[in-house]
C-alpha positions as CSV (number, residue, x, y, z in Angstrom):
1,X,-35.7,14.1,20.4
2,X,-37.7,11.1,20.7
3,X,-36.7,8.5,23.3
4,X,-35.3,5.7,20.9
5,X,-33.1,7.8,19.4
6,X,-31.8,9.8,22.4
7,X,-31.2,6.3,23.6
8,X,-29.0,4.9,20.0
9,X,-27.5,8.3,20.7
10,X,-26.6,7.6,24.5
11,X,-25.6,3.7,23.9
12,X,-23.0,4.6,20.8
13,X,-21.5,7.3,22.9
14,X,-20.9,5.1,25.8
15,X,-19.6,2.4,23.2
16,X,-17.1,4.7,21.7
17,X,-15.6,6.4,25.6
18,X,-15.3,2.6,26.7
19,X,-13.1,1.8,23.5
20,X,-10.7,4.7,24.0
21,X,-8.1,2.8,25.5
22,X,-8.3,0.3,22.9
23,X,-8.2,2.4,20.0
24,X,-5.0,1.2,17.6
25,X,-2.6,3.9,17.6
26,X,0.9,3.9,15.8
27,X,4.2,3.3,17.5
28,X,5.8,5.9,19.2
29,X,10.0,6.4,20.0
30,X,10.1,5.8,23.8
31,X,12.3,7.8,26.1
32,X,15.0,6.0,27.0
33,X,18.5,5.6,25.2
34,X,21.6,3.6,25.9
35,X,25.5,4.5,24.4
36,X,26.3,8.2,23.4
37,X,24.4,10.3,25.1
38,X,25.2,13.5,22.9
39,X,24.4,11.3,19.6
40,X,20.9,10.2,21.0
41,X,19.6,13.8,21.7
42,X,20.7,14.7,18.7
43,X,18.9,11.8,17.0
44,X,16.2,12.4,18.8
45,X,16.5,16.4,17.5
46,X,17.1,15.5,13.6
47,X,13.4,14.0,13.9
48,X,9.7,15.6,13.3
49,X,8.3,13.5,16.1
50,X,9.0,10.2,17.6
51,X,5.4,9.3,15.8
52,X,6.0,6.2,13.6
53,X,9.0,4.8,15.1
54,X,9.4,2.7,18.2
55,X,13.5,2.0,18.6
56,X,16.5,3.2,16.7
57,X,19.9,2.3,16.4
58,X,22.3,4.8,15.1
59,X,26.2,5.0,14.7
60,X,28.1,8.1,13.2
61,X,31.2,7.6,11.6
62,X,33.9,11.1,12.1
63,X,37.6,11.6,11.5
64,X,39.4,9.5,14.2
65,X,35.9,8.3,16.3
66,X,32.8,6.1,16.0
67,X,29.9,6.9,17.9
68,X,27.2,5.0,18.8
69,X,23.5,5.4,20.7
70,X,20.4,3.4,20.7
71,X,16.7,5.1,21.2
72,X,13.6,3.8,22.4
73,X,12.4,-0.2,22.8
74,X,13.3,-3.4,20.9
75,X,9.8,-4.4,21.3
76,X,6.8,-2.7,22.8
77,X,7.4,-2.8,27.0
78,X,10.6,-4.9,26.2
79,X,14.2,-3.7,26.7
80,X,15.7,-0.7,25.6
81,X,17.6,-0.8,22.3
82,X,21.1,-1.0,22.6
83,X,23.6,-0.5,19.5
84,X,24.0,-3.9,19.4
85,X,20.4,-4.6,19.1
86,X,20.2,-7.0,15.6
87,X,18.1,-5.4,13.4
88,X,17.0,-6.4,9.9
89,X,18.7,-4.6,7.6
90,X,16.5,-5.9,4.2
91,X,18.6,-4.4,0.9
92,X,21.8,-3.1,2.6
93,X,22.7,-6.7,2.4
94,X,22.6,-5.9,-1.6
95,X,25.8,-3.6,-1.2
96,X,26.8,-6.6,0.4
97,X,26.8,-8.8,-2.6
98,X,28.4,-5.7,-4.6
99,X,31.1,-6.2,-2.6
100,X,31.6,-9.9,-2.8
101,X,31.6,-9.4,-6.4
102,X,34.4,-7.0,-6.0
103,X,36.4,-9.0,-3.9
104,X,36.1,-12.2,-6.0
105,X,37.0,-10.2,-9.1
106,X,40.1,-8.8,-7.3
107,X,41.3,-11.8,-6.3
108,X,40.6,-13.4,-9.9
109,X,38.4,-15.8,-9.2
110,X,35.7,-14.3,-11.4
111,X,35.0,-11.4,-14.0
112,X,32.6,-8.8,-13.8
113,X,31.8,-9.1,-17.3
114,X,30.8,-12.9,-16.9
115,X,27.7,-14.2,-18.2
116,X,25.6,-16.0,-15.0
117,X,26.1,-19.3,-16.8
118,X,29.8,-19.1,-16.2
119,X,29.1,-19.9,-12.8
120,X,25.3,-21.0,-12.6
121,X,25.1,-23.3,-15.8
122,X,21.6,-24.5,-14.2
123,X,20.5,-21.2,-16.1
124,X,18.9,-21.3,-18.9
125,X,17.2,-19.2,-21.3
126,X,18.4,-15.4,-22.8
127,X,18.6,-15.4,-18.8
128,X,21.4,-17.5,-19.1
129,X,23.7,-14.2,-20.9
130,X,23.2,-11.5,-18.3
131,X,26.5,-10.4,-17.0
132,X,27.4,-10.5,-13.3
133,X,28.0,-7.1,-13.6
134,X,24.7,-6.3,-15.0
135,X,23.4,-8.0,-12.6
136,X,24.8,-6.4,-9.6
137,X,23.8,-2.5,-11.2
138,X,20.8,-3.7,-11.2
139,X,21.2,-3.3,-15.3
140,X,20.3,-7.0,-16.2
141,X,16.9,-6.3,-17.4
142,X,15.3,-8.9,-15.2
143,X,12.1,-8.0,-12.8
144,X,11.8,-6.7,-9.5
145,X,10.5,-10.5,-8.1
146,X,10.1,-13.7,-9.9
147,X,6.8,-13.3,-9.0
148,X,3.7,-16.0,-10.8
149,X,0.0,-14.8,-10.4
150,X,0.1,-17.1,-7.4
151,X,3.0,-15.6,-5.6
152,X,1.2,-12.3,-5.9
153,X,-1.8,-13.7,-3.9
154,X,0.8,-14.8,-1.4
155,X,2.2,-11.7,-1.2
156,X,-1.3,-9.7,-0.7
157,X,-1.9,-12.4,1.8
158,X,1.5,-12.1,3.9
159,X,0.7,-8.3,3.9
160,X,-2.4,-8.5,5.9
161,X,-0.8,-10.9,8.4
162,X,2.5,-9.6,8.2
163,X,4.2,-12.6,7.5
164,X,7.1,-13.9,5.2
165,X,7.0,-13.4,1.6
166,X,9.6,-15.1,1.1
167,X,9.6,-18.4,3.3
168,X,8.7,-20.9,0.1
169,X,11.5,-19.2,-2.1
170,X,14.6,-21.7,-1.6
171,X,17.4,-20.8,-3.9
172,X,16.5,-24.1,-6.1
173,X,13.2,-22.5,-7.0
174,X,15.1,-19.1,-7.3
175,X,17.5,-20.7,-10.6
176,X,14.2,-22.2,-12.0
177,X,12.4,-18.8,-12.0
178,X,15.5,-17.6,-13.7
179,X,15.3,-20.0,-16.2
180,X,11.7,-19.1,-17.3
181,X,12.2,-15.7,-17.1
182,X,13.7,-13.3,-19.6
183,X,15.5,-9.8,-19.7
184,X,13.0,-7.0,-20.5
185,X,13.8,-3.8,-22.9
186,X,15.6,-2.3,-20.1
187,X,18.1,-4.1,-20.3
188,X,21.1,-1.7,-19.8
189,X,19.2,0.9,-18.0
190,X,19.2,0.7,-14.0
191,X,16.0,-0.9,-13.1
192,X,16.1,-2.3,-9.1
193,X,16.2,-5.8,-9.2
194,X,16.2,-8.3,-6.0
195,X,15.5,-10.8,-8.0
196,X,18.8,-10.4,-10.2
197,X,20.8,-8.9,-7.2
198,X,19.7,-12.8,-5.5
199,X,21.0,-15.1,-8.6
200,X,24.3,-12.9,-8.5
201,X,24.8,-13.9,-4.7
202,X,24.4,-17.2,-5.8
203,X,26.2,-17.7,-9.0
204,X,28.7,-16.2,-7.4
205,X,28.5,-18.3,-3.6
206,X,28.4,-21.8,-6.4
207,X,31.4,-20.9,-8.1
208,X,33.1,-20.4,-4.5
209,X,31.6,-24.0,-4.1
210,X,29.9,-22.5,-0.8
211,X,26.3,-21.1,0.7
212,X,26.0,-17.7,0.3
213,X,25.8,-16.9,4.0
214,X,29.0,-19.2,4.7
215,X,30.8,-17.2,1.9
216,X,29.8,-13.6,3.0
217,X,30.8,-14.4,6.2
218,X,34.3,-15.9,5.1
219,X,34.6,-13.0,2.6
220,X,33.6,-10.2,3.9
221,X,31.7,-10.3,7.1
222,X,35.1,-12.2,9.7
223,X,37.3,-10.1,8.1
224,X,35.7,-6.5,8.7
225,X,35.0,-7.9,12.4
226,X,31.1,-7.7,12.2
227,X,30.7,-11.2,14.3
228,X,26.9,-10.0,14.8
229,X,25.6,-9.8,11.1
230,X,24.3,-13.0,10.1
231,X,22.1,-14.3,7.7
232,X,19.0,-16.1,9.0
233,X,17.8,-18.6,5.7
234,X,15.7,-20.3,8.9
235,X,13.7,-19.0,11.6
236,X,16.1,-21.1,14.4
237,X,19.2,-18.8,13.2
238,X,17.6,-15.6,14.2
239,X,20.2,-13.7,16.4
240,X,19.5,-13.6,20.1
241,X,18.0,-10.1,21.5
242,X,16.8,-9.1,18.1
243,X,14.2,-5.8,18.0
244,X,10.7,-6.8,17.0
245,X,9.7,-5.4,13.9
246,X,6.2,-3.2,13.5
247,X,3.8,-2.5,10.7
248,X,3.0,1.2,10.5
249,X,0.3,0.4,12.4
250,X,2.1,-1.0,15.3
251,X,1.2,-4.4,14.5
252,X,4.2,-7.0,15.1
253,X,5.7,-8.4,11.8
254,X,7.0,-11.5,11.0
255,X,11.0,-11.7,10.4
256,X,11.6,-12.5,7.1
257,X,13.5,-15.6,5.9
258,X,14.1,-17.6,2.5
259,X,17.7,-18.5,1.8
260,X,16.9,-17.9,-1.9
261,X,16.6,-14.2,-2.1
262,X,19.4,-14.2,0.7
263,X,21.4,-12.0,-1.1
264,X,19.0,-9.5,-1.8
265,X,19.1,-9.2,1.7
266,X,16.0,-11.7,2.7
267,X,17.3,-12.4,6.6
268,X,20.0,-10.4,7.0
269,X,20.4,-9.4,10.4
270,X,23.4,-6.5,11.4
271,X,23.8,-3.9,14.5
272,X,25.0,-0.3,14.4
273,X,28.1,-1.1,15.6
274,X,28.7,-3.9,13.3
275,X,27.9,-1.9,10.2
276,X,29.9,1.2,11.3
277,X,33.0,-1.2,10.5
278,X,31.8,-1.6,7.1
279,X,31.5,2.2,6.5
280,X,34.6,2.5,8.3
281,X,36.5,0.1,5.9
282,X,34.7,1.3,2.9
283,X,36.2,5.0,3.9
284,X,39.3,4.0,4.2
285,X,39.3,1.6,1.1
286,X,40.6,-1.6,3.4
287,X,37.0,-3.5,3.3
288,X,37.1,-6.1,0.9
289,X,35.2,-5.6,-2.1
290,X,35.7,-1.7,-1.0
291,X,35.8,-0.9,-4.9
292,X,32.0,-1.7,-5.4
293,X,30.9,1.5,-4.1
294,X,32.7,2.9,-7.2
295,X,30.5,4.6,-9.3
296,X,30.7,3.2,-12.6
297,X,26.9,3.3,-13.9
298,X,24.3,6.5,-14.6
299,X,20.4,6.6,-13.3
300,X,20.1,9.7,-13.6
301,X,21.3,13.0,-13.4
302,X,22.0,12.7,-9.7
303,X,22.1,8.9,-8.9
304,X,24.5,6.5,-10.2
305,X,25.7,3.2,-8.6
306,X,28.5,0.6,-8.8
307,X,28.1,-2.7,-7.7
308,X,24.9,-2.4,-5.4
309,X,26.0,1.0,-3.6
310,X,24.3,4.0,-5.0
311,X,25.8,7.3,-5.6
312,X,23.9,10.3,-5.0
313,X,24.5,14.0,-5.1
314,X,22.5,16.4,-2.9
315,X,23.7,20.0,-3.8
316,X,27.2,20.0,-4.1
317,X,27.4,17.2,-1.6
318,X,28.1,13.5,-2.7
319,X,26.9,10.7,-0.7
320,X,27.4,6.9,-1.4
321,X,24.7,4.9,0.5
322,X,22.0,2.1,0.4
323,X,18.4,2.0,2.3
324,X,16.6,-1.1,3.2
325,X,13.0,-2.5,4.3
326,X,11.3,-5.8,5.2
327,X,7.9,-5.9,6.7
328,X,8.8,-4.2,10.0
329,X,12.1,-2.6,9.7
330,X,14.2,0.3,7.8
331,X,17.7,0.8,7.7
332,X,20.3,3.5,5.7
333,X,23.6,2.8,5.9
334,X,26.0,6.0,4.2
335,X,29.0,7.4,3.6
336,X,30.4,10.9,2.8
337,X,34.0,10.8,1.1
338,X,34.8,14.5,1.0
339,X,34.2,14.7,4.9
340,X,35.2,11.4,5.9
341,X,31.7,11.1,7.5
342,X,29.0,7.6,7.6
343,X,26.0,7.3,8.7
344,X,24.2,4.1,9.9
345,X,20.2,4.0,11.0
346,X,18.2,1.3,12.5
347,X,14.4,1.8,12.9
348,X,12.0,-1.4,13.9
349,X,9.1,-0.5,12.6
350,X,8.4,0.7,8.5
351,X,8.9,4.4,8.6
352,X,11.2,6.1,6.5
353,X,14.8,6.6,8.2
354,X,16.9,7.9,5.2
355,X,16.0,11.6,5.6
356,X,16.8,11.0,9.6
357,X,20.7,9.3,8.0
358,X,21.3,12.4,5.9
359,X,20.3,14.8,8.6
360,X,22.7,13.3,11.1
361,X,25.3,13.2,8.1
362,X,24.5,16.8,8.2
363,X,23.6,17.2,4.2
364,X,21.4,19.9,4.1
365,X,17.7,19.2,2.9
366,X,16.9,19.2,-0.8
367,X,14.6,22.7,-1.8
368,X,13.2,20.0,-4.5
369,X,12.9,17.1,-2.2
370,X,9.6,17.0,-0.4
371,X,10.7,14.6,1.9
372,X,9.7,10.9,2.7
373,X,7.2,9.7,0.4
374,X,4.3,7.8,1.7
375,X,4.8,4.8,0.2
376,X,1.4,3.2,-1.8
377,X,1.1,0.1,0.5
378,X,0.8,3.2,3.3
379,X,-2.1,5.2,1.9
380,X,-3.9,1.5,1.1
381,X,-3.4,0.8,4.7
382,X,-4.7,4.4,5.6
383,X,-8.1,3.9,3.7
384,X,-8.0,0.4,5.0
385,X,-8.3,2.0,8.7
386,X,-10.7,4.9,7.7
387,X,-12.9,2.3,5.9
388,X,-13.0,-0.6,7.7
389,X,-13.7,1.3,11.1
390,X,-16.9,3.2,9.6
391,X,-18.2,0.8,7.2
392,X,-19.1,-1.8,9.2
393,X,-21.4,0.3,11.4
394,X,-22.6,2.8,9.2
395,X,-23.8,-0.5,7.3
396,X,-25.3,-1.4,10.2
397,X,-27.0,1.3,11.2
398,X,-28.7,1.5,7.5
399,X,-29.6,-2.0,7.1
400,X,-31.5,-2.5,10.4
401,X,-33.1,1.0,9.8
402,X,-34.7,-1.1,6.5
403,X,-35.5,-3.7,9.0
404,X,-35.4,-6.3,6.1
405,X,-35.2,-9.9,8.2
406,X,-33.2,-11.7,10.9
407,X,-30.7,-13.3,8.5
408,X,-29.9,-9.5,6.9
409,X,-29.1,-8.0,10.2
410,X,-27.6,-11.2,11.9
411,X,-25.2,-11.4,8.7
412,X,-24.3,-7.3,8.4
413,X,-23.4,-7.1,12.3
414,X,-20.9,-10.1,11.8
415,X,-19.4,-7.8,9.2
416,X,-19.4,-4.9,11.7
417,X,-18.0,-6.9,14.2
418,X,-15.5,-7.8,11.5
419,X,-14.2,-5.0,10.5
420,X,-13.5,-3.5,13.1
421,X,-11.3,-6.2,14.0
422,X,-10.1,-5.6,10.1
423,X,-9.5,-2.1,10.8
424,X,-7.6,-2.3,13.5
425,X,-5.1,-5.2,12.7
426,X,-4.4,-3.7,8.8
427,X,-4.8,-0.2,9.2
428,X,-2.1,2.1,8.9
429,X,-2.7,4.4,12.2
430,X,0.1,6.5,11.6
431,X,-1.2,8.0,8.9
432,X,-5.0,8.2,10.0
433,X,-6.2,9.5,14.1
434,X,-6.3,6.2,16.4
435,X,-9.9,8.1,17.8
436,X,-11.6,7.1,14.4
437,X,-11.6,3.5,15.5
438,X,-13.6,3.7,18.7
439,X,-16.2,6.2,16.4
440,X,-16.9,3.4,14.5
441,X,-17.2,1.1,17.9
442,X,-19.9,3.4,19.0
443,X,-21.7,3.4,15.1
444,X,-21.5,-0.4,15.5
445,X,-23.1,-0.5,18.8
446,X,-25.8,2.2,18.0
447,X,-26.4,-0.6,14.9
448,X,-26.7,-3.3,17.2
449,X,-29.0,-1.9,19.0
450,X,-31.4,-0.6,16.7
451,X,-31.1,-4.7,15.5
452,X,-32.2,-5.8,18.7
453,X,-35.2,-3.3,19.1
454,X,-36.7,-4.8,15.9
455,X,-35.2,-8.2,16.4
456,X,-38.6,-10.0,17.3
457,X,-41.0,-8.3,14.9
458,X,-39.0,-9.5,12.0
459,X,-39.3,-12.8,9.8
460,X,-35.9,-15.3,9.4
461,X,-36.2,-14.7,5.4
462,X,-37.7,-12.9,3.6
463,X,-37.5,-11.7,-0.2
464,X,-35.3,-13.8,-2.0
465,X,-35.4,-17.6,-2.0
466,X,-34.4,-19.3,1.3
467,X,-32.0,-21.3,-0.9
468,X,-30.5,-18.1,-2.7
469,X,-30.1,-16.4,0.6
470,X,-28.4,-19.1,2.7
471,X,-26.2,-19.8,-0.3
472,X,-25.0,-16.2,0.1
473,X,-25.0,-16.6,3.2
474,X,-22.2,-19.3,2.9
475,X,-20.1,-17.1,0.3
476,X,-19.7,-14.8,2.7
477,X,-18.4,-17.2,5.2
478,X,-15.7,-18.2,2.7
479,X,-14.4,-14.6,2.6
480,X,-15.0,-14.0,6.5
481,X,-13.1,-17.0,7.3
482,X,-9.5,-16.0,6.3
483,X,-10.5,-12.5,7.3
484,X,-11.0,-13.9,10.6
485,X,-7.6,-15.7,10.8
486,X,-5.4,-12.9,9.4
487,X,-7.1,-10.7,12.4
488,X,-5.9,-13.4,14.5
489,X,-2.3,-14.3,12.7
């Protein structure tokens, strides 16, 4: 082997040992638990592998008791989770709004079968016509998000910094969205809305002549006792000794906040504790609004829903239940009728936690169900953390091979150098080996040095116009600019 290559060899090797220990990795469910001892290890034997999660909160609901246990960390190397750790609980807070619907219409202040301009005349448009009802069934017709091609870029930007989607929607901008926007085909079908789950919230907190989080409190949330569910519109009413959520690459995420899509469960914070009183009033049939986990509406042949809680058989077993997820949490929050069993789990970081609720519930797994589906934004994170780690130095390693001129190799190891940093903010380690990232490390360094060896031989420029070439030069700095903030966001 000749000597310059034994030493690219030896250099990149060296590069990659040294950045072992700070190779990304995902989180991992740490060891210690507080509350029900029994109801921990048996959390902790309903899962695969602690990979992927990092602190769970969990309550089971039996005849006569409620149990509850916490697992793991709030935050990584902060305190333990306890089961009144606030978590957010993103769409749960949807069965929420089913139920102030229900209550409202029991005590007849409102009817189901109201169009939203009976109590949000600021509608307007065919808009204007859906029924609360609809609305709440997620039957209205109306998109997922209210979303313009420049909320999109926001939302493809608050995914690589994990921040909050949602902190410019105010629930003024929510009613004008509504108003420009119109019911699709589907209208009658069951199409999941948050955007038509949000204007029933607040059609039905302005005919109250209230917020929405002072009327779910007054309606629903003082009388069932949960004094520790809250709804954080602002970032300065986040609950005290929250968890820290996690991308699925462990990276920490942003809460999310925006007192417009509020009711679709945008900064809704609960405990296990505080939501086992919900299942435990919905079983008995004394929460308020209890009748919205009526079924009333079919999906499918084995989901149906009432108003926001979904019905769902699994076998010959019949489960009533709604999930939830923000940018670093999961929640599943269900009840069994025929056993008189619930189920409530908290997870601070994205992975799934629904197959982990009906384990515990003890409904027996699904021979068609092939368990927890990676969702897309996972695998794009995946090829995000295989790509950007190997690119970059592979690159590299080819371009100062060429040996083309200072500015060509200068430029391409800033882009190694980049993504790596890219690759291990982004990427989704918990679906691709944390020992990838320190390969690419080692390719970047065996680039580098090659660049250095025939750093001095080589002209500034050469081949293209200096002009074209430093103009290029600049485009590139427009796109590795943000790059280098969301690294650092």
């Amino acid at each position: 082997m000749r000597k310059p290559t034994a030493l690219t060899l030896a250099v990149g090797l060296t590069a990659a040992v040294a950045a072992i220990p700070l190779a990304p990795g995902a989180p991992t469910l740490g060891g210690r638990h507080t509350g029900d001892a029994a109801l921990a290890a048996a959390t902790r034997a309903a899962l695969d592998d602690g990979r992927g999660y990092r602190g769970l909160a969990v309550a089971l609901i039996e005849p006569h008791r409620v149990r509850t246990a916490g697992l793991g960390d709030r935050a990584p190397g902060g305190p333990p989770v306890e089961p009144g750790t606030p978590f957010e609980i993103g769409s749960i807070g949807k069965a929420l709004t089913g139920m102030l619907l229900a209550q409202r219409a029991a005590d007849g202040e409102v009817r189901p079968d109201d169009p939203l301009a009976a109590a949000l005349p600021q509608v307007t448009g065919a808009t204007r016509e859906v029924t609360l009802a609809e609305l709440a069934s997620h039957r209205s017709g109306l998109p997922r998000l209210a979303t313009s091609p420049a909320d999109l870029l926001t939302t493809v930007w608050t995914n690589f910094t994990a921040g909050n989607p949602y902190a410019r929607w105010d629930t003024e901008r929510l009613i004008d969205a509504a108003s420009e926007k119109q019911p699709g085909d589907g209208r009658g079908e069951v199409h999941y809305s948050n955007f038509g789950v949000s204007l029933l919230g607040q059609a039905l907190a302005a005919q109250a002549g209230a917020g929405y989080p002072e009327l779910l409190d007054r309606e629903l949330l003082r009388p069932l006792g949960m004094t520790h569910t809250v709804v954080a519109t602002e970032a300065d009413r986040l609950p005290g000794g929250r968890a820290t959520g996690a991308k699925l690459g462990g990276r920490t995420a942003d809460p999310w906040s925006g007192s417009g899509y509020a009711p679709a469960g945008i900064g809704v914070w609960s405990t296990a504790e505080d939501l086992s009183r919900l299942l435990v009033g919905l079983l008995a049939g004394t929460a308020p609004g209890a009748d919205a986990a009526t079924a009333r509406f079919t999906e499918n042949a084995r989901d149906r829903i009432g108003y926001g809680w979904f019905t769902s058989r699994h076998g010959d077993r019949e489960v009533i239940w709604h999930n939830g997820g923000t940018g670093g949490f999961r929640s599943y929050a269900a009840i069994e009728r025929a056993t008189g069993r619930g189920v409530v789990v908290l997870g601070n970081t994205e992975h799934d936690v629904d197959q982990l609720g009906l384990r515990l519930l003890g409904v027996p797994a699904d021979p068609d169900d092939d368990g927890p589906q990676v969702p897309l934004a996972g695998w794009i994170g995946a090829a995000l953390a295989l790509g950007f780690s190997l690119l970059g130095g592979a690159s590299l390693l080819r371009t100062a091979r060429r040996m083309p001129d200072r500015l060509s190799l200068a430029s391409t190891a800033g882009w190694a150098l980049l993504y790596l940093g890219l690759g291990h903010r982004l990427g989704n380690w918990s679906l691709v080996p944390g020992w990838l990232w320190p390969l690419g490390v080692g390719l970047s360094a065996a680039g580098l040095l090659v660049a250095v060896r025939h750093w001095r031989a080589l002209p500034t420029i050469a081949g293209a116009p200096a002009r074209r070439r430093l103009a290029s030069l600049a485009g590139s700095l427009l796109v590795a600019v943000p790059l280098l903030v969301a690294i650092a966001a």
